[in-house]
Residue frames as qw, qx, qy, qz and C-alpha x, y, z in Angstrom:
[[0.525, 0.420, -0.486, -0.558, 233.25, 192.45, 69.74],
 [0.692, 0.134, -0.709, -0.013, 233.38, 188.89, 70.92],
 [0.056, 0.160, -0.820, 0.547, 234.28, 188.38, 75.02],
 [0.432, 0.098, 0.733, -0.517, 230.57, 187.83, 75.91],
 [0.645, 0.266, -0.380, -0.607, 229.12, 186.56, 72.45],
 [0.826, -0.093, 0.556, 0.010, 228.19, 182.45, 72.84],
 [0.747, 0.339, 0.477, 0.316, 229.50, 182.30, 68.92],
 [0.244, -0.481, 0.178, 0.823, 232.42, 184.43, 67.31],
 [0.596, 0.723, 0.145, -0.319, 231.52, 186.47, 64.40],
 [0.781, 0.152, 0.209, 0.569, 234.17, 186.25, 61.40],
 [0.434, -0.283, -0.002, 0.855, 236.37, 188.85, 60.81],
 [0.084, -0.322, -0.380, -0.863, 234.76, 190.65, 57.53],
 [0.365, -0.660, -0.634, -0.173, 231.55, 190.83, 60.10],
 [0.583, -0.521, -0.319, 0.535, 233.50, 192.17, 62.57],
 [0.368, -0.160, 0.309, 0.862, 235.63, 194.66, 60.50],
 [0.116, -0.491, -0.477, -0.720, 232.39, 195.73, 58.32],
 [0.496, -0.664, -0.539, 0.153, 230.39, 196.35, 62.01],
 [0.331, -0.654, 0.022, 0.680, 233.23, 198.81, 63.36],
 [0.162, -0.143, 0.281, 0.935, 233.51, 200.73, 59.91],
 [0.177, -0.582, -0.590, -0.531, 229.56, 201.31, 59.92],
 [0.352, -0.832, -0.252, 0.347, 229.68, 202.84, 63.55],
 [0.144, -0.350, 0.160, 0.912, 232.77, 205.16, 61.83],
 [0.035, 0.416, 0.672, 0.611, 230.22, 205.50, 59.00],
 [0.450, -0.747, -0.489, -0.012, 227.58, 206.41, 61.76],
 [0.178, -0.866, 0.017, -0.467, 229.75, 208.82, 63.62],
 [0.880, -0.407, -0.117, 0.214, 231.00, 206.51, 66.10],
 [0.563, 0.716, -0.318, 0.264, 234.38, 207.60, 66.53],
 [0.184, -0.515, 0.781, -0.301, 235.80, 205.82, 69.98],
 [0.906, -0.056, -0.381, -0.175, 236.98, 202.31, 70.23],
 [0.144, -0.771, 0.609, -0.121, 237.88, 200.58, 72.63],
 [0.814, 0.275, -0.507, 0.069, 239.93, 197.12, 72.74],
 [0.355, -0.743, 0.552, -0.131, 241.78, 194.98, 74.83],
 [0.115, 0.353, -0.928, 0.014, 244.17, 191.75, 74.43],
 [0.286, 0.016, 0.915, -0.285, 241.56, 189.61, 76.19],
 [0.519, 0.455, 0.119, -0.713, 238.75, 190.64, 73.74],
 [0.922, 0.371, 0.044, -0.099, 238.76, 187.14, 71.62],
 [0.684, -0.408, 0.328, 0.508, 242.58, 186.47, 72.73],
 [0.263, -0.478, 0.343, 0.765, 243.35, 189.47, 70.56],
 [0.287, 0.353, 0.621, 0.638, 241.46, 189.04, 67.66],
 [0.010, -0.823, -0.535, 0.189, 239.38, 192.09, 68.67],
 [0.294, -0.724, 0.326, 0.532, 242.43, 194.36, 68.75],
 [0.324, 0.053, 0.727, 0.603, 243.27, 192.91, 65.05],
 [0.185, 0.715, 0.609, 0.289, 239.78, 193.71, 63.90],
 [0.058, 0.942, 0.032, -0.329, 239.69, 197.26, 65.33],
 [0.436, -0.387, 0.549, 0.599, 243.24, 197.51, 63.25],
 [0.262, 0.209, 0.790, 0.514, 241.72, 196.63, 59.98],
 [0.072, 0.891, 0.447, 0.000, 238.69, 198.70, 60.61],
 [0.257, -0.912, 0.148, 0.285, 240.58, 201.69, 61.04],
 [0.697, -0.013, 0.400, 0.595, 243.76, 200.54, 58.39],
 [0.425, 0.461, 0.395, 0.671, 242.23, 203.72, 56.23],
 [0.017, -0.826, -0.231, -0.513, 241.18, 205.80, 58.37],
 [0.621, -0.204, -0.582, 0.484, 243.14, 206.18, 61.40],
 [0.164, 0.007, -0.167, 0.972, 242.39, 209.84, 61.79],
 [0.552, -0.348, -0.034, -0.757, 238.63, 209.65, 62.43],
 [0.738, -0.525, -0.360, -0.226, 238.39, 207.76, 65.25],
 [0.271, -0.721, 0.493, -0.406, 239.68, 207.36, 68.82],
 [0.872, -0.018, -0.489, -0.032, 241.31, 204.11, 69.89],
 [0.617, -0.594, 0.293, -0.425, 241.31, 202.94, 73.71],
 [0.786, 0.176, -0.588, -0.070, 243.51, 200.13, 74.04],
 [0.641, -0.583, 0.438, -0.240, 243.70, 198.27, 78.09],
 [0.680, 0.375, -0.629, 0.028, 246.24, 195.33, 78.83],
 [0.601, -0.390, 0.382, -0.584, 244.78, 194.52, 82.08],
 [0.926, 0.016, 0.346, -0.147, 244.88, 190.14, 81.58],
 [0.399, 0.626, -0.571, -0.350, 247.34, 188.02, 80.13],
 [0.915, 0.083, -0.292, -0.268, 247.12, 184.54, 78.34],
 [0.690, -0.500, 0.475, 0.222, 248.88, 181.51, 79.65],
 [0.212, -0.286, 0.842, 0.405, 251.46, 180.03, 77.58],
 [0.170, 0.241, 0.915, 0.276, 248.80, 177.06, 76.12],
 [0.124, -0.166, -0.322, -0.924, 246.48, 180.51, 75.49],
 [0.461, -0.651, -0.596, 0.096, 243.96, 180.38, 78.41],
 [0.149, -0.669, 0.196, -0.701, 243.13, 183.19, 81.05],
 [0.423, -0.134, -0.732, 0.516, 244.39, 182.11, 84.53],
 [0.319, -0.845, -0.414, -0.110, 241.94, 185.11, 85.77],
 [0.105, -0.928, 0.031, -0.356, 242.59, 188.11, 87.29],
 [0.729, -0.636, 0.255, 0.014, 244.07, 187.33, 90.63],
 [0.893, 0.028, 0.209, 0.398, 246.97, 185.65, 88.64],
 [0.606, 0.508, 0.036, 0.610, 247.90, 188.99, 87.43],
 [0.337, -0.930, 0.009, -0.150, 248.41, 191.00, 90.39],
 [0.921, -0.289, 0.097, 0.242, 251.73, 191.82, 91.54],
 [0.047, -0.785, 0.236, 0.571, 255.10, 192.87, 90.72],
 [0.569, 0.328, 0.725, 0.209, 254.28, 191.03, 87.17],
 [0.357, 0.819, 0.401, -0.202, 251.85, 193.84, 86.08],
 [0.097, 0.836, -0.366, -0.397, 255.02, 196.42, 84.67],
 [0.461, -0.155, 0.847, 0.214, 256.53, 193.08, 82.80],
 [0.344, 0.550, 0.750, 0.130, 253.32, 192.13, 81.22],
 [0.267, 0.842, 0.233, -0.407, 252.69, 195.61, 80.27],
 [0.014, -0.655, 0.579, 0.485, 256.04, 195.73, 78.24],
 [0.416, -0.004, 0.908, 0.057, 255.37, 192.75, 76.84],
 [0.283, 0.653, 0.694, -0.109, 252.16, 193.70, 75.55],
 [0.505, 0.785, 0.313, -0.178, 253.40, 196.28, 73.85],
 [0.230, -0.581, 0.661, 0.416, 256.22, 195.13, 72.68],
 [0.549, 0.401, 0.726, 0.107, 253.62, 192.65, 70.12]]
């Protein structure tokens, strides 16, 4: 919804986008934390706030931010980190 766009969309774009693909039939999403440091994961939320029961929802936690909310890249998260960061992540 946003990780390779050159300009984010606002939310009600976003949020009106993913509840015209459920309109359409669509009915898997997926998301991850790194997908617009999280605001992707928020929008699918709101799409879906009425209808959780018609769609599938894929969520990965495969990258995490630094502290000052940068991505240190991949390599930085390899390791015996990865179970940590996973609690973490879904402990938000």
């Amino acid at each position: 919804m946003q990780m390779a766009m050159k300009k984010p969309h606002n939310d009600r774009y976003a949020i009106a986008t993913l509840q015209a693909a459920l309109d359409a039939g669509i009915n898997f999403l997926n998301v991850a934390n790194f997908y617009g440091m999280g605001r992707g994961e928020y929008r699918a939320g709101q799409a879906l706030k009425e209808r959780r029961d018609q769609a599938f929802l894929s969520v990965k936690c495969s990258a995490m931010f630094s502290p000052s909310g940068t991505f240190p890249g991949v390599g930085a998260i390899i390791g015996d980190r990865y179970p940590a960061m996973v609690m973490k992540l879904a402990a938000q």
